[in-house]
C-alpha positions as CSV (number, residue, x, y, z in Angstrom):
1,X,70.2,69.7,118.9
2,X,70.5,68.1,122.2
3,X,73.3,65.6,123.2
4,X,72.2,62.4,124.6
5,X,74.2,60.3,126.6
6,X,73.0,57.4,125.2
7,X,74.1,58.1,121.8
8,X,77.3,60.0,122.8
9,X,81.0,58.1,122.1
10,X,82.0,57.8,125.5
11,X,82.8,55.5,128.6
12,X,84.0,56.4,131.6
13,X,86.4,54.3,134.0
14,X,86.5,54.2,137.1
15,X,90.0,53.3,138.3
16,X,92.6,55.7,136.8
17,X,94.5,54.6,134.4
18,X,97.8,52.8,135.6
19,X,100.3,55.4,133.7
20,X,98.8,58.4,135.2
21,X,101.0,60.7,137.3
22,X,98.9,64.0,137.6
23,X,95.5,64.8,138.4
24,X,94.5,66.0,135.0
25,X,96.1,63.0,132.9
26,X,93.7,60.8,135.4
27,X,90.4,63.0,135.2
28,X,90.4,63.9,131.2
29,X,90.6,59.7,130.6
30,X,88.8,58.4,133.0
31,X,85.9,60.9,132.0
32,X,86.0,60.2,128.7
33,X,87.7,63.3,127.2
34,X,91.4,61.5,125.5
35,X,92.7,58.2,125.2
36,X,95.8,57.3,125.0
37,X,97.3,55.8,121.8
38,X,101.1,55.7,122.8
39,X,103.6,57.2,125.3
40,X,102.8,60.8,124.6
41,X,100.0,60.6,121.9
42,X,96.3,61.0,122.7
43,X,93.2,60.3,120.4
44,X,90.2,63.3,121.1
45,X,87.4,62.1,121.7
46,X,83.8,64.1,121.1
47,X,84.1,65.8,124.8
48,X,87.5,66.5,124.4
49,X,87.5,68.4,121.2
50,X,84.6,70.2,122.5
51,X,86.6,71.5,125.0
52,X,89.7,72.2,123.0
53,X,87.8,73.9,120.8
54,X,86.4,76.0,123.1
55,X,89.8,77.0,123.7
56,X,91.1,77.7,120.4
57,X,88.2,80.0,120.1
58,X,89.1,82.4,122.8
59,X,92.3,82.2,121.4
60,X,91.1,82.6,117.9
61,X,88.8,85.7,118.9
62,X,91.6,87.5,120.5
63,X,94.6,87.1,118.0
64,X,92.1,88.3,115.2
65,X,91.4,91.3,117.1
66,X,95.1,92.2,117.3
67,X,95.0,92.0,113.9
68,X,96.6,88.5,113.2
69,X,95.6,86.5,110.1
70,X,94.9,83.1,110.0
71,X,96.7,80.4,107.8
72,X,97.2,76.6,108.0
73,X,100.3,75.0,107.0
74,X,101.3,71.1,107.1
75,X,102.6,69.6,109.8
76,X,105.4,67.8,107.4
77,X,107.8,69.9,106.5
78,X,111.4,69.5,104.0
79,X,114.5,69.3,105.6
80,X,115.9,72.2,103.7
81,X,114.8,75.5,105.4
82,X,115.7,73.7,108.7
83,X,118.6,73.2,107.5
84,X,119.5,76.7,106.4
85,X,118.6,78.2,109.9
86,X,120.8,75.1,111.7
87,X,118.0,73.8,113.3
88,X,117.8,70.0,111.7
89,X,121.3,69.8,113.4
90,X,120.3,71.5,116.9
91,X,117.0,70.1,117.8
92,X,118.5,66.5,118.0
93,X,117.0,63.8,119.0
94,X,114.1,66.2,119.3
95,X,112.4,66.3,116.2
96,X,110.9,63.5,114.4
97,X,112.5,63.0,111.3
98,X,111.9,60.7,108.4
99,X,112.3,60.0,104.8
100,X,110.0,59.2,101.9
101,X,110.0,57.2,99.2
102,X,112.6,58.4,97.3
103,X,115.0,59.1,100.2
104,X,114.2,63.1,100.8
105,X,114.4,64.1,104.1
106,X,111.6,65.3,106.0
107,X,110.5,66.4,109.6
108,X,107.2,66.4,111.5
109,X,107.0,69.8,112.7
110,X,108.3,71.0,116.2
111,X,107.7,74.5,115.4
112,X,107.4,76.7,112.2
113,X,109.3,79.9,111.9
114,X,111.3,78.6,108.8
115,X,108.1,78.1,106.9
116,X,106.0,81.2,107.4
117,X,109.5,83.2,107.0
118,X,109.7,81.5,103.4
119,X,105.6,82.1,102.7
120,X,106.1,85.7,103.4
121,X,109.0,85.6,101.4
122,X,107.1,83.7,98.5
123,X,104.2,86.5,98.3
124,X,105.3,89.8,99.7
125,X,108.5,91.7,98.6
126,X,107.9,95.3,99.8
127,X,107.8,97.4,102.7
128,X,105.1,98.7,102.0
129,X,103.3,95.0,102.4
130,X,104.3,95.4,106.1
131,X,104.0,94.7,108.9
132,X,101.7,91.5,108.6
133,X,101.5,88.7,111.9
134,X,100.0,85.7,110.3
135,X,98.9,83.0,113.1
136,X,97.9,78.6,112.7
137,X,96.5,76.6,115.4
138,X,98.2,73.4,113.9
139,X,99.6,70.5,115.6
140,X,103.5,70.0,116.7
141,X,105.9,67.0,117.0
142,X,108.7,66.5,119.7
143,X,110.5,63.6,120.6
144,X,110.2,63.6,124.3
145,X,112.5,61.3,125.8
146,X,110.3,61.1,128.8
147,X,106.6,62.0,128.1
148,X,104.9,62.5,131.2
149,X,102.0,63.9,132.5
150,X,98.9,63.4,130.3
151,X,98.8,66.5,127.7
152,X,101.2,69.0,129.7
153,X,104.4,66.7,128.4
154,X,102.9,64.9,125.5
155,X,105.1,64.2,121.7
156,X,102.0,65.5,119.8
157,X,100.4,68.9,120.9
158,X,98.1,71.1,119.7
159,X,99.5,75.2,119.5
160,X,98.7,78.3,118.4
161,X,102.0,79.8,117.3
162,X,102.1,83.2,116.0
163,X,104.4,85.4,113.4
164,X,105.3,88.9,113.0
165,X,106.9,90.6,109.8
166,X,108.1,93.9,110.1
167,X,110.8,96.3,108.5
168,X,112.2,97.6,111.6
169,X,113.5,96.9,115.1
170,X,111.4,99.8,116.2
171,X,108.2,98.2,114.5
172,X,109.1,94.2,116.1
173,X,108.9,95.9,119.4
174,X,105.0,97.4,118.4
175,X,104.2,94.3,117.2
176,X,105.6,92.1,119.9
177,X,103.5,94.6,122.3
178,X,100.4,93.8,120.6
179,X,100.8,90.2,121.0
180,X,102.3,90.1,124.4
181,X,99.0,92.5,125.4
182,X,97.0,90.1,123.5
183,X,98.1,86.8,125.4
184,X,97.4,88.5,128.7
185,X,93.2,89.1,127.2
186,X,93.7,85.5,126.4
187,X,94.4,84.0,129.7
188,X,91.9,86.8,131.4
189,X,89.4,85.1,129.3
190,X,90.5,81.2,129.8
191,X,91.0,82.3,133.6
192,X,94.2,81.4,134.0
193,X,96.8,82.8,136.7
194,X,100.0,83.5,135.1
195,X,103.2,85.5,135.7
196,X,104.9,86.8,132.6
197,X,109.3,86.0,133.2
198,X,112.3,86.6,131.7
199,X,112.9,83.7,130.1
200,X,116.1,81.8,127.7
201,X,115.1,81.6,123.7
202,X,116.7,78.2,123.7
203,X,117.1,77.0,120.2
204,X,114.6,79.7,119.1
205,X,117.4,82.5,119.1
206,X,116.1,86.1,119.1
207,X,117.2,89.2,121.3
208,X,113.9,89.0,123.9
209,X,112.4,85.7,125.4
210,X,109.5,86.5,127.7
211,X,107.2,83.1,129.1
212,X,104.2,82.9,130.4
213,X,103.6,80.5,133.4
214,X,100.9,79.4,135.3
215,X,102.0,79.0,139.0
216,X,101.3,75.0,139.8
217,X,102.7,72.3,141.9
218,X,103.3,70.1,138.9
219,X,104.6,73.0,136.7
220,X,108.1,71.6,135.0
221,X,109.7,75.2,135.3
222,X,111.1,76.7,138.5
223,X,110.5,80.6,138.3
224,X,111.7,83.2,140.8
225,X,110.0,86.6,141.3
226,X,110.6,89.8,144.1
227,X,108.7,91.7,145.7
228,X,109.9,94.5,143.7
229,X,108.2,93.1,140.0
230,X,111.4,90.7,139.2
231,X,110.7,87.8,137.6
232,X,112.3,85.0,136.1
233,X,112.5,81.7,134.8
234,X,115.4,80.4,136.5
235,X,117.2,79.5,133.3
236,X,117.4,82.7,132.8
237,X,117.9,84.7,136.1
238,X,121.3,86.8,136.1
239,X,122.9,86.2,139.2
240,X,124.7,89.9,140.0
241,X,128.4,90.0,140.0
242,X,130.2,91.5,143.1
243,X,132.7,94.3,143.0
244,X,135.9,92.8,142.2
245,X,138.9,92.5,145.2
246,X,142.5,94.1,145.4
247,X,144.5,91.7,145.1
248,X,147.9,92.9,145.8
249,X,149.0,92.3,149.4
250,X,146.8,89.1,149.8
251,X,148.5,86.1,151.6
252,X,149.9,83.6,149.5
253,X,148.2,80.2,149.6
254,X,148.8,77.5,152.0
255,X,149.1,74.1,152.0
256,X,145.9,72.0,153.6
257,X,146.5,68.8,154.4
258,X,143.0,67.0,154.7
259,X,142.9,63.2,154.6
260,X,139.3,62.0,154.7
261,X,137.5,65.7,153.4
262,X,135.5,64.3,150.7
263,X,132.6,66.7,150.9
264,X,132.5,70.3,151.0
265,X,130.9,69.9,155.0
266,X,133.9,67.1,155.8
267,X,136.4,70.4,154.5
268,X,134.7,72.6,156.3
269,X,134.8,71.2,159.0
270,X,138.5,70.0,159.0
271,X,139.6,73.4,157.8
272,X,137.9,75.5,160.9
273,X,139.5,72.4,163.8
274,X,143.0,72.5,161.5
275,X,142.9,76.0,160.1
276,X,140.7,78.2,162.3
277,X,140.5,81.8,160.8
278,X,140.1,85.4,162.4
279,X,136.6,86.9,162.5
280,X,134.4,84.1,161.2
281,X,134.5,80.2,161.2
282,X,134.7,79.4,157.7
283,X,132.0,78.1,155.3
284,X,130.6,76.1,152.9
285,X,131.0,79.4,150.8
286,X,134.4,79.5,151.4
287,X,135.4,76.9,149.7
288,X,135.7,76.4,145.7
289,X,134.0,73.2,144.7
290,X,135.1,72.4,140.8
291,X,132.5,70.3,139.2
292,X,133.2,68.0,136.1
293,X,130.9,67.9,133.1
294,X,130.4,66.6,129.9
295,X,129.2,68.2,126.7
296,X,128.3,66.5,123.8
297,X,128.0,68.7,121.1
298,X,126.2,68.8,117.8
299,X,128.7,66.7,116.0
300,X,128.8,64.1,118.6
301,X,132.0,65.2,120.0
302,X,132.2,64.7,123.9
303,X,134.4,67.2,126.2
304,X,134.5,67.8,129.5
305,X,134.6,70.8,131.1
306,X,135.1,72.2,134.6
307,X,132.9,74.7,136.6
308,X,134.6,76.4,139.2
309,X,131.5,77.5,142.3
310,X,130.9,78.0,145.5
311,X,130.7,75.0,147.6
312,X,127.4,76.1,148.9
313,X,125.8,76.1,145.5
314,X,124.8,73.1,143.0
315,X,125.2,72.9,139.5
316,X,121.5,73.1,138.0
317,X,121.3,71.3,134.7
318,X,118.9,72.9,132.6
319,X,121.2,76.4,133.7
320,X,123.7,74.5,132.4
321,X,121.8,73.1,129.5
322,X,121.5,77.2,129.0
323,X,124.9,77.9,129.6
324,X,126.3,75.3,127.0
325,X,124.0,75.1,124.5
326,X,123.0,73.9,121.9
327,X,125.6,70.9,124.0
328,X,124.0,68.5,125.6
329,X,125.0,68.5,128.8
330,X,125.5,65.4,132.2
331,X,127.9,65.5,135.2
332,X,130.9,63.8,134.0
333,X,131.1,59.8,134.7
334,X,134.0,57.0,135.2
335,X,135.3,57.0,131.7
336,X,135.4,61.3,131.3
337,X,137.4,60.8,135.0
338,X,139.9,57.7,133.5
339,X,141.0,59.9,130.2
340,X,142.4,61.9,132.8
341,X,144.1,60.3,135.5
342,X,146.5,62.9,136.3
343,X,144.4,65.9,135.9
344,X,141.0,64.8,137.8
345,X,141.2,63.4,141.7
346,X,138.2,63.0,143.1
347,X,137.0,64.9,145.6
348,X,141.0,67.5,145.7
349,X,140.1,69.1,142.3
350,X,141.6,72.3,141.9
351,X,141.6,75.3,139.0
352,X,145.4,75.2,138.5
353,X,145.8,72.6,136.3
354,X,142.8,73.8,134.5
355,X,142.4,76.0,131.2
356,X,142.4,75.4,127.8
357,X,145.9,77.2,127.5
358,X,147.3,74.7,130.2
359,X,148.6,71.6,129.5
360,X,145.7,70.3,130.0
361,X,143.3,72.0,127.4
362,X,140.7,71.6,129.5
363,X,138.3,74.1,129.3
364,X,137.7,75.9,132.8
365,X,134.8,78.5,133.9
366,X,133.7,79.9,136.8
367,X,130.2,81.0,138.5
368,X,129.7,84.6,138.5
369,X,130.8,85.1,142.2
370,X,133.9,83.8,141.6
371,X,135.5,87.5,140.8
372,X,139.2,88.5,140.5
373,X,140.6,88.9,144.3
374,X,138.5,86.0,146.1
375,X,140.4,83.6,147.9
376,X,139.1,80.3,148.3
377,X,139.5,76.6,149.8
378,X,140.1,74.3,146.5
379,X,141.6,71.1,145.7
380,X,145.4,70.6,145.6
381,X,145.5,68.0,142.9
382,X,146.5,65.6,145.0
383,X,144.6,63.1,147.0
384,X,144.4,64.4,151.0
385,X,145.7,67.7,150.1
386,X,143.7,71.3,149.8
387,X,144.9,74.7,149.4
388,X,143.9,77.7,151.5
389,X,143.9,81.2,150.0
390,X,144.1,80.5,146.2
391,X,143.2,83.9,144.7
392,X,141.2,84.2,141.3
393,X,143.1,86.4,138.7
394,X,146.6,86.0,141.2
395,X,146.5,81.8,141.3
396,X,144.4,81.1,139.0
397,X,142.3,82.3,135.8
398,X,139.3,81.2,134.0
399,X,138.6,81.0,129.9
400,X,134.4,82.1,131.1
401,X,131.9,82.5,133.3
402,X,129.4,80.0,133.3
403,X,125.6,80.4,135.1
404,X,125.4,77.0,136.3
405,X,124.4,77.2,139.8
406,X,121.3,76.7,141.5
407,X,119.3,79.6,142.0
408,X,117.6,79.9,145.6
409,X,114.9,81.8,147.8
410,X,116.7,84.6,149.4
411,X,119.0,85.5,146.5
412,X,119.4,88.7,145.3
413,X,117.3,89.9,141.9
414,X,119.6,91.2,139.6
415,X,117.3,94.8,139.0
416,X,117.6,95.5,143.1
417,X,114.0,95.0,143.8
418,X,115.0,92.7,146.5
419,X,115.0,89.3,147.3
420,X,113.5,86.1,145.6
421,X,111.0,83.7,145.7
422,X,110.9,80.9,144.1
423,X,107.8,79.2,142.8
424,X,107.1,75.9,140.4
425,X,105.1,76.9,136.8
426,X,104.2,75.6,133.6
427,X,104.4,77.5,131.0
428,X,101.3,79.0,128.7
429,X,102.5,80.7,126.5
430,X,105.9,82.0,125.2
431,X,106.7,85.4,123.3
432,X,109.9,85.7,121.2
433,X,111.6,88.6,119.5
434,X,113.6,86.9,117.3
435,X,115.2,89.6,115.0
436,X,116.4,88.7,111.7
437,X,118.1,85.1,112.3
438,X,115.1,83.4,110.4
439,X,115.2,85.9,107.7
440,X,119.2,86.0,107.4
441,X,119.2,82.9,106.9
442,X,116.8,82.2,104.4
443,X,117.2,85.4,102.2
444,X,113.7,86.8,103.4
445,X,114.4,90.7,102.1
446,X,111.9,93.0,100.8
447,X,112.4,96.2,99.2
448,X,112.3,99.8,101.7
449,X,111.7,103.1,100.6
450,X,115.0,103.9,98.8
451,X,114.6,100.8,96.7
452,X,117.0,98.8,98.5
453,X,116.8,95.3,99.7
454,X,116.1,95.3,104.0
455,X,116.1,92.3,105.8
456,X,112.9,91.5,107.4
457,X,112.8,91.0,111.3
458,X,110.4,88.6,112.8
459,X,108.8,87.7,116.3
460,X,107.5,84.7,117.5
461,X,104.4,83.9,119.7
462,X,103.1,80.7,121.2
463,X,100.5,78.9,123.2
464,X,100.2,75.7,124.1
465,X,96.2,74.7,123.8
466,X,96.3,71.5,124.5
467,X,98.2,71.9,127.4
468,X,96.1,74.7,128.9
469,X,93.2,72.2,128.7
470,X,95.1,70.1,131.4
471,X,96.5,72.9,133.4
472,X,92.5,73.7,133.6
473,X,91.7,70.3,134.7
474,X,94.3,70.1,137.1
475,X,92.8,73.8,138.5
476,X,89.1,72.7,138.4
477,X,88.3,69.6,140.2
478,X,87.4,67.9,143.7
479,X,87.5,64.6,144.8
480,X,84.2,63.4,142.4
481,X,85.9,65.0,139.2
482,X,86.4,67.5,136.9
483,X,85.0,71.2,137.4
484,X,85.3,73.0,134.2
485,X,84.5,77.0,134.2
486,X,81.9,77.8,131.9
487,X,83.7,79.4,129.5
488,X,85.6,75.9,128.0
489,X,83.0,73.5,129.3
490,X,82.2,71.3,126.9
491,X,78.7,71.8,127.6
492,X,76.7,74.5,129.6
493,X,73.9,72.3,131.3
494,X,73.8,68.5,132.0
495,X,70.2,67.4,132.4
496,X,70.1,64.1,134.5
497,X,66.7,61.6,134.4
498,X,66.7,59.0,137.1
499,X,64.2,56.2,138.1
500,X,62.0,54.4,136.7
501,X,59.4,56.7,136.1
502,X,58.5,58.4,133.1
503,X,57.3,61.7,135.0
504,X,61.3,62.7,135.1
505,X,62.2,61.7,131.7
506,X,59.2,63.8,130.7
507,X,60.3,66.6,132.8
508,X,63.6,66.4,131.5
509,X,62.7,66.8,127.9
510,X,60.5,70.0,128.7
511,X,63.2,71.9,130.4
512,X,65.6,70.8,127.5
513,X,63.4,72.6,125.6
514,X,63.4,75.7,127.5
515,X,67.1,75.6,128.2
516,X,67.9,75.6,124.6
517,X,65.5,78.3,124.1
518,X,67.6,80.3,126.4
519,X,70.8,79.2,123.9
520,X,72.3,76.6,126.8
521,X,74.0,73.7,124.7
522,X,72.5,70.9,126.7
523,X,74.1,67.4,127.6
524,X,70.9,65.0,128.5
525,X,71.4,61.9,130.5
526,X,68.9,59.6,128.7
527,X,70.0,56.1,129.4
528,X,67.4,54.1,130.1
529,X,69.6,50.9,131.8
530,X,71.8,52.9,133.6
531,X,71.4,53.1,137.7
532,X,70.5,56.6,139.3
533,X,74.3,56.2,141.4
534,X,75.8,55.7,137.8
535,X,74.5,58.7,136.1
536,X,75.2,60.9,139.6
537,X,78.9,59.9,139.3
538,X,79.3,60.6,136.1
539,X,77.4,63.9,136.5
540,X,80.2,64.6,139.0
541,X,83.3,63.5,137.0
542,X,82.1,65.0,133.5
543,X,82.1,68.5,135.1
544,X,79.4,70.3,133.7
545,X,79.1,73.5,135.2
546,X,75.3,73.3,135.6
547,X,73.8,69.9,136.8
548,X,70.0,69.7,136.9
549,X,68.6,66.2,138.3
550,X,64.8,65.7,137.5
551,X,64.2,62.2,139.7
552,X,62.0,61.6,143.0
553,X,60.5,65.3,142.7
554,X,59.5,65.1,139.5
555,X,56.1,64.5,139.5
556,X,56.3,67.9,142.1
557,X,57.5,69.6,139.9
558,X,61.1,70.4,141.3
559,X,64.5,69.6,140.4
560,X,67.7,69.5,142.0
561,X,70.4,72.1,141.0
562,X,74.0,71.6,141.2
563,X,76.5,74.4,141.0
564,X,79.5,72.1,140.2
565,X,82.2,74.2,141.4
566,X,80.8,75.4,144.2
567,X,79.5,72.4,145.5
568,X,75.9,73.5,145.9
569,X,73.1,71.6,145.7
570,X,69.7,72.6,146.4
571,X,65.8,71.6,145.1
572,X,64.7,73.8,142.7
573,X,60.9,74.5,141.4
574,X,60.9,74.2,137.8
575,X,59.3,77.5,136.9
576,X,62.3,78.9,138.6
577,X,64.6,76.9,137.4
578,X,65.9,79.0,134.2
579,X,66.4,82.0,136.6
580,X,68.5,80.0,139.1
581,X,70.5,78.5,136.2
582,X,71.3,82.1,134.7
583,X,73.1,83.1,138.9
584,X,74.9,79.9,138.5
585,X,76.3,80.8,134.9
C-alpha cells in the first residue's frame, strides 16, 4: 500500500536543530527521521526505522549466510556474570547501572559476551555441539560523558553483535575468518568505504582486535596506514624500537645551567648558543621531556606516574588510556605537583629521582625510542638547571615502556612497508578474538573427545547499525538534503502532485499504480494545502532516490524525473517513465 504524506507521522524543520554539530545529526531531524529525547537518546520515527531496518537486513542476510543464528536477549542484565569476568568494576562510569526493588544489582547492557557465554553454557556441553556463532541485533547502553554527534556518539545504540563458540584455537581462527569475510559483503552491500586496522581490545580482552573504519572528516578515531598494506588504529600502532647503543666510553653528563628554558624550543635553543655540539645543532629530539600523569585506577586510588619521551613528541591520551588501562588516565594537575615538592620542578624534571625502587616510588617509564645507550638533554631537578648526556641504562633506568606518544605522518610502520599516513575514521564494525577469558571465567567447558572437560574459546563481532545510518547520511547529501542510495532508502520512488489541478493528482495516482506493479515501494505527496515550493523542499531533504513531479505537464502527459544523487532533472513522457525510473535505480 502506498504511503501518503498526508497521513505519514512526520514534520520537517527547517532550521537545524540548535545541538547539532554534524551534518547527519542536522539532516536525519530536520527531515523527520529521529528526534531527540535526551543528550544521546533518539525516538525513531516511521522514516527512520524504515531505514534502519533496511540496514539490519543486509546485515541480517549476510550473517545468516555465514552461518550465524539468530537470538534475542534483554537488554537488562544481573550484575553477576559481569562481575565474574571483572567487567562491572572496569567499565566505570560507563555502564548504566541500577537496582530493583529489592536491592539487586542490575545493568543496562553495554555489550553481551557474558550472557551468550552462559546460554551456550546453559544448553550445550559437548564438542560435538560445536562450533555454533549465535548473533542479536539488540540495543546497547553506555554512559557517554560527552554524547555528541547525533547517532555516531549516542548513550543508546542499536548493534548487531556476534558470538563464536568453538573447541579450538585453530577452529576461533576459521570462525573469526568467516565473520571478518562476512563484514566486508556487508559493507560492499551498504556501500560503505572502509579500511580494516589493527586495533586495541580495550576492556573486551582477547588475543586479536581488528576494526573496521570508514575514512571521514568527523570520524572520532585517527588511523594510520602505508603504502605497503599497514594499517592501524593509532591506539594500537607499535612504534619500532631502535638497535640499542654501547654505552661504555660515552661522556659523562654535564651540567646545563639554563635559567628561563621552560619549553623544550627555549632548551633548544639555549643549549645549541651555550652548548653548541659537533656535527649537528641539537634538537627538539634531543632532549628528554618527562611528562607527569595521573591514573586513577579501579579502586579509586590516584598515582602519578612519569613518562620519559622525546621532546619532539606528545603524549596522546587515548595511547595512554591504552597503555594504562583499565586506569583512567589525565596530565597530572596542581595538587599531584604539591604532594611532591621535592621530586617535581616544573619545567627541570629529570629520570634520576624517578622509579619505583627510588626513594621516591614513583613509578617511571619510558617511550619506545628511549633505548639503553641514548644520551639525552633532561631536567636536573633543580629549577634553572639541565643535564647534558644523561645516558639510559648508565644514568638512569626505567621500571616500563610505555606507548604514549603521538603517532605522526612520516613515521615508520612497524612491518617495513614504509611510511605512514594518517587519516580520521569511525569505526563500523569491530572483530574480536577473544580466547577463553569469557569462558574461564564463567566455567563455560564442554566435554572433547577423550571425555574430558575443554574450555570453550569465543570471538566477538560487532556492528554498529545505528551509527552506519549516520555515517550514510553524512556520505549522501548536498546542500537541499539527504541523498540516500537505494539500497537503505526508506522508500524507492517519491511521487510529488503540485497545483491546483486535479489532472496531476490524477496522474499521480495512475503511475502509483504502475510503479507498485513494478514492486517500487512508493512515498506519494498528497497534501492538498501544502504549496508546490513546500513539497519540492521536502522532496529534496527526504532523499528519495527517485523523485517523480506530475505538476504543470500534467495534463501533457509528462513528468519530471529527478535522479537525487546525481542531480538530474529532466521532463519525462509518462509512457516512458517506468523505463527511465529502472536506469536511475
Amino acid at each position: 500500500m502506498v504511503t501518503r504524506l498526508s497521513h505519514l507521522f512526520l514534520r520537517t524543520l527547517r532550521d537545524d536543530p540548535s545541538d547539532a554539530e554534524v551534518t547527519s545529526h542536522k539532516l536525519l531531524v530536520r527531515a523527520g527521521y529521529v528526534r531527540r529525547q535526551s543528550p544521546g537518546v533518539f525516538a525513531w520515527l516511521p522514516l527512520g526505522l524504515r531505514v534502519r531496518r533496511r540496514i539490519e537486513e543486509i546485515v541480517r542476510a549476510e550473517m545468516i549466510a555465514a552461518g550465524a543464528q539468530e537470538v534475542l536477549l534483554p537488554a537488562l542484565l544481573p550484575r553477576e556474570p559481569y562481575e565474574a569476568t571483572g567487567r562491572w568494576t572496569e567499565y566505570g562510569d560507563g555502564m548504566f547501572r541500577l537496582q530493583d526493588r529489592k536491592g539487586a544489582d542490575h545493568l543496562l547492557a553495554p555489550t553481551h559476551e557474558e550472557m551468550f557465554a552462559l546460554l551456550v553454557k546453559d544448553l550445550y556441553g559437548s564438542y560435538k555441539d560445536l562450533p555454533v556463532t549465535l548473533f542479536q541485533i539488540q540495543d546497547k547502553y553506555r554512559d557517554e560523558a560527552r554524547p555528541r554527534a547525533g547517532l555516531l556518539r549516542g548513550r543508546e545504540f542499536t548493534m548487531k553483535d556476534a558470538y563464536s563458540f568453538d573447541l579450538t584455537d585453530e577452529g576461533l581462527e576459521r570462525s573469526y575468518q568467516v565473520m571478518r569475510d562476512a563484514y566486508e559483503r556487508i559493507f560492499t552491500r551498504l556501500g560503505l568505504e572502509y579500511v580494516v586496522v589493527k586495533a586495541d581490545a580495550g576492556a573486551m580482552g582477547g588475543s586479536k582486535s581488528e576494526e573496521f573504519l570508514h575514512p571521514i572528516g568527523v570520524g572520532e578515531d585517527t588511523f594510520v596506514r602505508s603504502a605497503g598494506g599497514y594499517a592501524a588504529n593509532v591506539e594500537a600502532y607499535v612504534t619500532p624500537v631502535p638497535d640499542a647503543l654501547p654505552i661504555e666510553g660515552q661522556p659523562e653528563p654535564v651540567t646545563l645551567p639554563s635559567a628561563d628554558t621552560p619549553t623544550i624550543d627555549t632548551l633548544v635553543a639555549h643549549a645549541n648558543a651555550v652548548a653548541p655540539r659537533e656535527g649537528a645543532p641539537w634538537t627538539a629530539a634531543d632532549t628528554l621531556k618527562n611528562v607527569v600523569l595521573a591514573l586513577t585506577h579501579l579502586d579509586g586510588a590516584r598515582e602519578v606516574v612519569v613518562v620519559g619521551l622525546p621532546g619532539d613528541r606528545d603524549v596522546d591520551l587515548k595511547r595512554a588510556e591504552v597503555a594504562f588501562a583499565p586506569a583512567d588516565v589525565e596530565p597530572a594537575g596542581d595538587d599531584d605537583f604539591r604532594k611532591h615538592p621535592g621530586v617535581f620542578v616544573k619545567g627541570y624534571i629529570g629520570p634520576q629521582v624517578l622509579g619505583a625502587d627510588s626513594p621516591s616510588g614513583i613509578r617511571y617509564f619510558v617511550d619506545p625510542r628511549v633505548v639503553d645507550g641514548t644520551a639525552w638533554i633532561t631536567g636536573a631537578n633543580e629549577r634553572g638547571v639541565h643535564v647534558s648526556g644523561l645516558v639510559m641504562g648508565r644514568d638512569f633506568t626505567a621500571d616500563g615502556v610505555a606507548e604514549v606518544s603521538d603517532v605522526r605522518a612520516g613515521d615508520p610502520a612497524p612491518d617495513g612497508s614504509g611510511p605512514l599516513e594518517t587519516a580520521r575514521g569511525m569505526e563500523i564494525g569491530h572483530v574480536f578474538q577473544l580466547g577463553r577469558k569469557y569462558a574461564e571465567a564463567l566455567d563455560l567447558k564442554v566435554q572433547d573427545e577423550n571425555g574430558k572437560l575443554a574450555t570453550v574459546t569465543m570471538g566477538s563481532y560487532g556492528i554498529g547499525v545505528t551509527r552506519i545510518m549516520a555515517i550514510l547520511a553524512e556520505a549522501h547529501n548536498d546542500e537541499k538534503g539527504l541523498a540516500w542510495p537505494k539500497e537503505v532508502a526508506p522508500f524507492d520512488v517519491h511521487v510529488v502532485a503540485t497545483g491546483k489541478d486535479q489532472t496531476a493528482y490524477d496522474l499521480a495516482t495512475s503511475l502509483i499504480t504502475s510503479l507498485e506493479a513494478e514492486r517500487y515501494d512508493v512515498v506519494y505527496d498528497d497534501r492538498p494545502k501544502v504549496s508546490p515550493g513546500v513539497k519540492l523542499r521536502d522532496a529534496e531533504l527526504l532523499g528519495v532516490p527517485v523523485v517523480v513531479v506530475a505538476g504543470r505537464n500534467a495534463a501533457d502527459g509528462v513528468v519530471e524525473l529527478w535522479d537525487r544523487r546525481s542531480g538530474e532533472r529532466r521532463d519525462v513522457p509518462v509512457a516512458d517513465l517506468l523505463e527511465a525510473v529502472r536506469a536511475i535505480q
